[in-house]
PATI-268642 format. One record per residue: x, z, y of N, C-alpha, C in turn; residue number from 1. Coordinates in Angstrom, 3 decimals, padded with zeros to 6 digits. Layout:
REM PATI-268642
<r n_xx="X" n_zz="Z" n_yy="Y" ca_xx="X" ca_zz="Z" ca_yy="Y" c_xx="X" c_zz="Z" c_yy="Y" pos="NUM"/>
...
***
This chain:
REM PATI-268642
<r n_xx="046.070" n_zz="168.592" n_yy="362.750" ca_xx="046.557" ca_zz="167.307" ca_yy="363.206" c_xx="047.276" c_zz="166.566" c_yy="362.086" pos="1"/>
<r n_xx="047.753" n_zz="167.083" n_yy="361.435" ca_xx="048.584" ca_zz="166.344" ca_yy="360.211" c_xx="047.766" c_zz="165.734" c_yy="358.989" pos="2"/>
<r n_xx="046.612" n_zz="165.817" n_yy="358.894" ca_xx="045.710" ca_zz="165.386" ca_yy="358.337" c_xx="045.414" c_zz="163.790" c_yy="358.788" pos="3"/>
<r n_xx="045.114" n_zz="164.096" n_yy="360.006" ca_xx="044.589" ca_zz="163.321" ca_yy="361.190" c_xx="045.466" c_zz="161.651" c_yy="360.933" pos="4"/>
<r n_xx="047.088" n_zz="162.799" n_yy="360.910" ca_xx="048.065" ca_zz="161.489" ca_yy="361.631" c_xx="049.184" c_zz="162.031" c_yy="360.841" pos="5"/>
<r n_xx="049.436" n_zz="161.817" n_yy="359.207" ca_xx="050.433" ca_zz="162.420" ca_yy="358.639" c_xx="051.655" c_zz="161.744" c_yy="358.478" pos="6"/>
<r n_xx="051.984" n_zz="160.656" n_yy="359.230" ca_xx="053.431" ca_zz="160.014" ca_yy="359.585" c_xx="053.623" c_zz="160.530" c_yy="360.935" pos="7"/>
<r n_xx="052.973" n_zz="161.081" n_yy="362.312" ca_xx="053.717" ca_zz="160.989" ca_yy="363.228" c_xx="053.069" c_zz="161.708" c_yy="364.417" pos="8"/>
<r n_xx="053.394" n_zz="162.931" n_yy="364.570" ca_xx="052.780" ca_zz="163.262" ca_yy="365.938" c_xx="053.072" c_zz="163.460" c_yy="367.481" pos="9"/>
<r n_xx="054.529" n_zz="162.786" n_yy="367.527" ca_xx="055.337" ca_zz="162.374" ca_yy="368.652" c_xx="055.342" c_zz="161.249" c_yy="368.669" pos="10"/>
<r n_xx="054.884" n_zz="160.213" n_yy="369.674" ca_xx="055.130" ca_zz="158.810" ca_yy="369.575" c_xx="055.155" c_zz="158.691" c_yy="371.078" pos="11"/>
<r n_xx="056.147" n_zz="157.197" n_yy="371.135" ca_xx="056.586" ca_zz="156.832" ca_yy="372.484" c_xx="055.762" c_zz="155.852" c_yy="373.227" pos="12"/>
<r n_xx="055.146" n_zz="156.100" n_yy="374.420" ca_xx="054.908" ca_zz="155.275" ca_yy="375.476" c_xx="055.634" c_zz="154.043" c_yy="375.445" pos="13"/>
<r n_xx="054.569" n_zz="152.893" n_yy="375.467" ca_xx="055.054" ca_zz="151.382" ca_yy="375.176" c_xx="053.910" c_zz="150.814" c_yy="375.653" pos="14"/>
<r n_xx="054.402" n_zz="150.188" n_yy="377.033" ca_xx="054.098" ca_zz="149.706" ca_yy="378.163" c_xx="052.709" c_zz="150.242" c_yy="377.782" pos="15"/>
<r n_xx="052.424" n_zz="150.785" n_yy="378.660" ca_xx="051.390" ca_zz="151.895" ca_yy="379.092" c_xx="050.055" c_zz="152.805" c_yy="378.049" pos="16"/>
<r n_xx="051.019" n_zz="152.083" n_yy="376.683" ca_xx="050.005" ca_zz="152.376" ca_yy="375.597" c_xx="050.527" c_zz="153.357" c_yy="374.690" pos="17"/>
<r n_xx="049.623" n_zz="153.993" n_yy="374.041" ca_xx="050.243" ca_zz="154.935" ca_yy="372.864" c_xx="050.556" c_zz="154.119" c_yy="371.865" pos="18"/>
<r n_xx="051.910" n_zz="154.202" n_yy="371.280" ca_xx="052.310" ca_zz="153.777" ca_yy="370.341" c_xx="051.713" c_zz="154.120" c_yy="368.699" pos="19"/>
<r n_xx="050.882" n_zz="155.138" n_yy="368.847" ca_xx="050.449" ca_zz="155.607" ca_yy="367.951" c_xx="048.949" c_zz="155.077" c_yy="367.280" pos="20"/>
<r n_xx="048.116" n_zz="154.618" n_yy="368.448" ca_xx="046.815" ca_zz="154.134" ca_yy="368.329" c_xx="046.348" c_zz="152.897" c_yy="368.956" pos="21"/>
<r n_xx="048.100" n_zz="152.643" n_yy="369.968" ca_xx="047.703" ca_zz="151.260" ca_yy="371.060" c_xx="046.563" c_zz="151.043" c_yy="372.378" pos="22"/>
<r n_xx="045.868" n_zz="152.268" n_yy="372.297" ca_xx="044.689" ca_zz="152.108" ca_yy="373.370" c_xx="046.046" c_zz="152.555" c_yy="374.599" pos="23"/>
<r n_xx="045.284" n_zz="151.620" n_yy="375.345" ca_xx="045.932" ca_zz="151.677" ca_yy="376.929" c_xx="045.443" c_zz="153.081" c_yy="377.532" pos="24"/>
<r n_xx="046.655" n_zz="153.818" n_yy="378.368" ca_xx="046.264" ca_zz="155.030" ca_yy="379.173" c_xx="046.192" c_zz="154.464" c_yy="380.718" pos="25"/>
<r n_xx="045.660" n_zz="155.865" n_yy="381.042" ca_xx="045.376" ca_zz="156.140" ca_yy="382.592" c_xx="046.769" c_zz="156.054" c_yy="383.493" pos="26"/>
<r n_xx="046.665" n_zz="155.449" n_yy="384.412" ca_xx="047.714" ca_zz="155.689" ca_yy="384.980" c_xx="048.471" c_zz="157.296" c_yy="385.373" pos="27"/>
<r n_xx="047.503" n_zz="157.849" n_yy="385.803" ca_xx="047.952" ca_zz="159.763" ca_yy="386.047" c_xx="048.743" c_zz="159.512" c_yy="384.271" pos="28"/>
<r n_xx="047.982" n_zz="159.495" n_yy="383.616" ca_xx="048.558" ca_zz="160.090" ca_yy="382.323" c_xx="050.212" c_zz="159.243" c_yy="381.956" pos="29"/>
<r n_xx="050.409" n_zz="158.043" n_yy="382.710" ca_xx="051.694" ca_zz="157.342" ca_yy="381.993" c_xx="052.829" c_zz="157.855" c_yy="382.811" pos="30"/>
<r n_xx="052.271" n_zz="157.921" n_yy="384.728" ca_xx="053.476" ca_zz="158.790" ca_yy="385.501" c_xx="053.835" c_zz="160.318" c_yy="385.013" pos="31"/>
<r n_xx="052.633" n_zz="160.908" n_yy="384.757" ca_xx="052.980" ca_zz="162.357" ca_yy="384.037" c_xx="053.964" c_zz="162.432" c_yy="383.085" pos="32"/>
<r n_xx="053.791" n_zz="161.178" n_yy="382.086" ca_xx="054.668" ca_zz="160.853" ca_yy="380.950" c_xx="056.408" c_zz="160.777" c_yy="381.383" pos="33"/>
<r n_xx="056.373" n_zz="160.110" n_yy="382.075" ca_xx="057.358" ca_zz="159.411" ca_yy="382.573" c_xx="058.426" c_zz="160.245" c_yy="383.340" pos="34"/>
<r n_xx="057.561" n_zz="161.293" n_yy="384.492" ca_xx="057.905" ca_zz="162.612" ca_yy="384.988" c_xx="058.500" c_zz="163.613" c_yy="384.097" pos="35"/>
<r n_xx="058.073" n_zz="163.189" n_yy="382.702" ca_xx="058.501" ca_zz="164.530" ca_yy="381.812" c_xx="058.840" c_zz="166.211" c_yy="382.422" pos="36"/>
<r n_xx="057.736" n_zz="166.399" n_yy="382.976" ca_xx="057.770" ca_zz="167.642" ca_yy="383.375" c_xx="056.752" c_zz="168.510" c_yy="382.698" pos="37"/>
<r n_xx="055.739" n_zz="167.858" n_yy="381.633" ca_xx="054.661" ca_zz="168.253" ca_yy="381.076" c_xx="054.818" c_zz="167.600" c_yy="379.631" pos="38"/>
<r n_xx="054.114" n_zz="168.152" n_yy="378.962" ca_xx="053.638" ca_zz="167.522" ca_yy="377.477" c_xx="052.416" c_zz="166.880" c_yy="377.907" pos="39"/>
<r n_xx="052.451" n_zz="165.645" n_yy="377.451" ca_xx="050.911" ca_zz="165.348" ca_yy="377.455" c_xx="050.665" c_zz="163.984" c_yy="376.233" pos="40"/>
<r n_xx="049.183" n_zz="164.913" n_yy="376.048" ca_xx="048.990" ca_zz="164.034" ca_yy="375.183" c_xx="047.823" c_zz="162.811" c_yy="375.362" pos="41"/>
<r n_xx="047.940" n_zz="161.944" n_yy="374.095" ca_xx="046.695" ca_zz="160.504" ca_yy="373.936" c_xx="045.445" c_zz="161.173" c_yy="374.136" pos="42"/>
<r n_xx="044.933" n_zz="160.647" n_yy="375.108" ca_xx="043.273" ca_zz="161.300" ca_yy="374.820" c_xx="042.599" c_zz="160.153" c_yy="373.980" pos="43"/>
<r n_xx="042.885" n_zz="159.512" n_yy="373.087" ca_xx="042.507" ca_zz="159.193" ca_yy="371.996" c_xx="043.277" c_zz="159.500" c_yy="370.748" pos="44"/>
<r n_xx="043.838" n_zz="159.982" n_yy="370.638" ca_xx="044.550" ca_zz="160.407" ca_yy="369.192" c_xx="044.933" c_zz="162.058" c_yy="369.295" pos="45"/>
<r n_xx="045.663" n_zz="162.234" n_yy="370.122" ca_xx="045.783" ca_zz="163.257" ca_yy="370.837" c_xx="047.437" c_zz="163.689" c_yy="370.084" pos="46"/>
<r n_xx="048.353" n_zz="162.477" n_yy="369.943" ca_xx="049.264" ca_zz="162.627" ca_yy="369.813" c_xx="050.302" c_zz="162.779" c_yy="370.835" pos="47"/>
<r n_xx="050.955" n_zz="164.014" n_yy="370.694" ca_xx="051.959" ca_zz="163.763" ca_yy="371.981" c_xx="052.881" c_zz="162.835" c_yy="372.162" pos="48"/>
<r n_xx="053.074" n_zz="162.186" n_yy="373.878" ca_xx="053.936" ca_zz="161.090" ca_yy="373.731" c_xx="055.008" c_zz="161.665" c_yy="374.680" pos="49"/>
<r n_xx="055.713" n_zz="160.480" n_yy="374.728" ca_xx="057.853" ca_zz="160.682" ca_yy="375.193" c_xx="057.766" c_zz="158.895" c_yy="376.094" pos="50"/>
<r n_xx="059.182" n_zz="158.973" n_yy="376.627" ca_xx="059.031" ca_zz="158.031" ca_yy="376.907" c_xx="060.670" c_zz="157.530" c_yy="376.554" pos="51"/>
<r n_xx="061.011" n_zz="157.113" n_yy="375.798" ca_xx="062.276" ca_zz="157.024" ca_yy="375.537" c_xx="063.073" c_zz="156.450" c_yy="376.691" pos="52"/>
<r n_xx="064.371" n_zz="156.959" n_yy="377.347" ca_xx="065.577" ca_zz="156.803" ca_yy="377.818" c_xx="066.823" c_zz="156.268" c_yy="377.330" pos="53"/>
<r n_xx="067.049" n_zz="155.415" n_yy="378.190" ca_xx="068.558" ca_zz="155.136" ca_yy="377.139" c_xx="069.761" c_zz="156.021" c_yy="376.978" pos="54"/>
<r n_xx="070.354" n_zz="156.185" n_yy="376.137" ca_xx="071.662" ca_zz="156.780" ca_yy="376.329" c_xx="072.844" c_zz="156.554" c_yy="376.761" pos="55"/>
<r n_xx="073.281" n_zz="157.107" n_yy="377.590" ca_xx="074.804" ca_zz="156.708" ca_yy="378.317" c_xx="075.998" c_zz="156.328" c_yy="377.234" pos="56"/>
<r n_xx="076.557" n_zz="155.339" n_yy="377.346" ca_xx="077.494" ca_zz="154.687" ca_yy="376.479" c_xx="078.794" c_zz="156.025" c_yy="376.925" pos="57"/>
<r n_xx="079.301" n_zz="156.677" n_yy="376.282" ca_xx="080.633" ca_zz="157.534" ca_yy="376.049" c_xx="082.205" c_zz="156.763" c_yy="377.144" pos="58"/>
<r n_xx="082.166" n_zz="157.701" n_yy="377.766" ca_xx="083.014" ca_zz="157.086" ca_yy="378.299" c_xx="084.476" c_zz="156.694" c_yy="377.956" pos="59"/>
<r n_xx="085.352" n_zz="155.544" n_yy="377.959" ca_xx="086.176" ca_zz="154.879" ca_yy="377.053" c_xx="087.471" c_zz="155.823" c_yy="377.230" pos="60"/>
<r n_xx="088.002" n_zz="156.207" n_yy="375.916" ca_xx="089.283" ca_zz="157.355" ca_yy="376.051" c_xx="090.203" c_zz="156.291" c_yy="375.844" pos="61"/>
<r n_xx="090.948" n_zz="157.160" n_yy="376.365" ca_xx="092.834" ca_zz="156.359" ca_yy="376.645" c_xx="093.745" c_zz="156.449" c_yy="375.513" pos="62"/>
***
């Protein structure tokens, strides 16, 4: 795979597309994503994707 795709073989779901190659996915494949209960990958690149979350702002100390 690093041949393939030697900057990046985790890339994030962006609006319903691989960020990596841009072809639009299947819907099963973007809720699976989203579920993060599985790895799954582009069935066109076959890079695994994430779906980034925001992070909770720290809560303010006294």
């Amino acid at each position: 795979m690093s041949r393939r795709h030697p900057r990046s073989v985790v890339v994030e779901l962006r609006n319903d597309s691989c960020s990596g190659c841009n072809v639009r996915l299947r819907q099963m494949l973007t809720t699976d994503i989203r579920r993060g209960e599985k790895i799954v990958q582009c069935e066109s690149c076959t890079r695994i994707l994430f779906v980034a979350r925001p992070v909770p702002a720290p809560a303010p100390t006294r």
